[in-house]
Structures are given as C-alpha cells and as structure tokens.
N, C-alpha and C positions, 0 to 999 in steps of 0.2 A: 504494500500500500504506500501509495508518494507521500501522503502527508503524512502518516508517521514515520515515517525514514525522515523526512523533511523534521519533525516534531524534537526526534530522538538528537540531530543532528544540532538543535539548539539550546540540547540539556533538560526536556520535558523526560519524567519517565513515566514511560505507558503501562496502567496496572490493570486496564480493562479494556475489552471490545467489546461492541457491542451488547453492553450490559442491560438488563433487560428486568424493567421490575412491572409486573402485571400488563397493561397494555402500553407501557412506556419502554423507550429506549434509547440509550447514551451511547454515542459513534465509540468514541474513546473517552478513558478517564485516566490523568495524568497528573503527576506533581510536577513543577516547577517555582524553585526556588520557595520552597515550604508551601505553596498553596495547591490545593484540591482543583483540579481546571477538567471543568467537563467541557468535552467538543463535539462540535455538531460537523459531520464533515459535508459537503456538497461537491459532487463532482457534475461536470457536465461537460458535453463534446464539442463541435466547435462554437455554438452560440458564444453571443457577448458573455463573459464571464457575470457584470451583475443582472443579466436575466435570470429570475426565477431561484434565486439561491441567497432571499431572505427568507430565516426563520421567522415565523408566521404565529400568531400571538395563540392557537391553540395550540402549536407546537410549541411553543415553548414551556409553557402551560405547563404539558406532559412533563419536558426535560426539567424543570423544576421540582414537579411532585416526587419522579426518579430521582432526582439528586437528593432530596432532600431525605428519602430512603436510602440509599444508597451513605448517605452521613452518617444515620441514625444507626444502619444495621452496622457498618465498616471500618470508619473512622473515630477514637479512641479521640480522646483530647478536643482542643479547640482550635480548630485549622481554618484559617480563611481558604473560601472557594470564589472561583470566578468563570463566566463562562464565554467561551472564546468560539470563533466560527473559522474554520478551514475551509477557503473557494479553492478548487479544483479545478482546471478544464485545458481540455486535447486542445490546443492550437495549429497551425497547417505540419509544424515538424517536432513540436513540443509540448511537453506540461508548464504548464503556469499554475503556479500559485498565492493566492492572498492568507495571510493569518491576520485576523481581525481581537483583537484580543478583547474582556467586557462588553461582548455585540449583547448584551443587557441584562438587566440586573435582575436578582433573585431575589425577590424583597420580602418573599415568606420563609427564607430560608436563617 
C-alpha cells in the first residue's frame, strides 16, 4: 500500500488496518510522535485528485464512534489522537500523494 510505505517512511507507526468496530471502519491507525492518528485513506485513478475524496460528515461520524472505541477498548493512559486524511491517485506515469493532517476534529472524543 503507497500511503503506508509513504506513512512509515515519515516515522508514523502502523498498528492497524482496517480496523473494524460494528458497522464502522479505520483505513489505518498509527502513532506519531506520541499521538493516536487514525486515517482515512482515499485513493482514486486519474480524476483530479480533490474530486470526490472529502470525508463526508456521516463518514466521519462513523470514524469517530470507531475511534472512540477503538481508545476505550486499546489505549491505556491519556494519549492525544488526531485525525488525518491520505489522497491517493494514479496520474498519467505516477502516484501522487496529499497527507492532510487534523482534516477535523473529534469533538466527542
């Protein structure tokens, strides 16, 4: 997978894929530099990269209720979390990538 090669390559480490709590689910879930970072990843092929590759307020929704399980059941202690968005997409001879870091806030968390 490019974004976590890409993720791992800037010191995130990956302790989930696609982690999955009742109808919800988190692409990846990573530390960097002491914080909890769940990610939503988005890939897409050659369209414009921001076509179609915002997290959408029921979607987040979900990734919230999942994180916030995902703390309760796994995380010990008091760890700030934040939640970051990975754009993906095939260009004519390459991948591109955006990492969007706080693409918004978890405010029931």
């Amino acid at each position: 997978m490019f974004a976590e090669k890409y993720l791992k390559s800037i010191g995130f480490k990956i302790i989930e894929k696609n982690w999955r709590w009742r109808k919800c689910e988190i692409d990846l879930i990573a530390i960097h530099n002491g914080t909890v970072v769940f990610l939503e990843v988005k890939t897409r092929g050659n369209r414009a990269l921001d076509e179609g590759v915002e997290i959408k307020q029921g979607q987040r929704q979900r990734i919230v209720v999942a994180a916030s399980a995902y703390l309760a059941m796994r995380v010990t202690g008091n760890m700030e979390c934040r939640f970051d968005l990975v754009r993906v997409r095939m260009s004519k001879e390459d991948w591109r990538l955006d990492h969007i870091q706080d693409v918004f806030e978890g405010a029931s968390i």
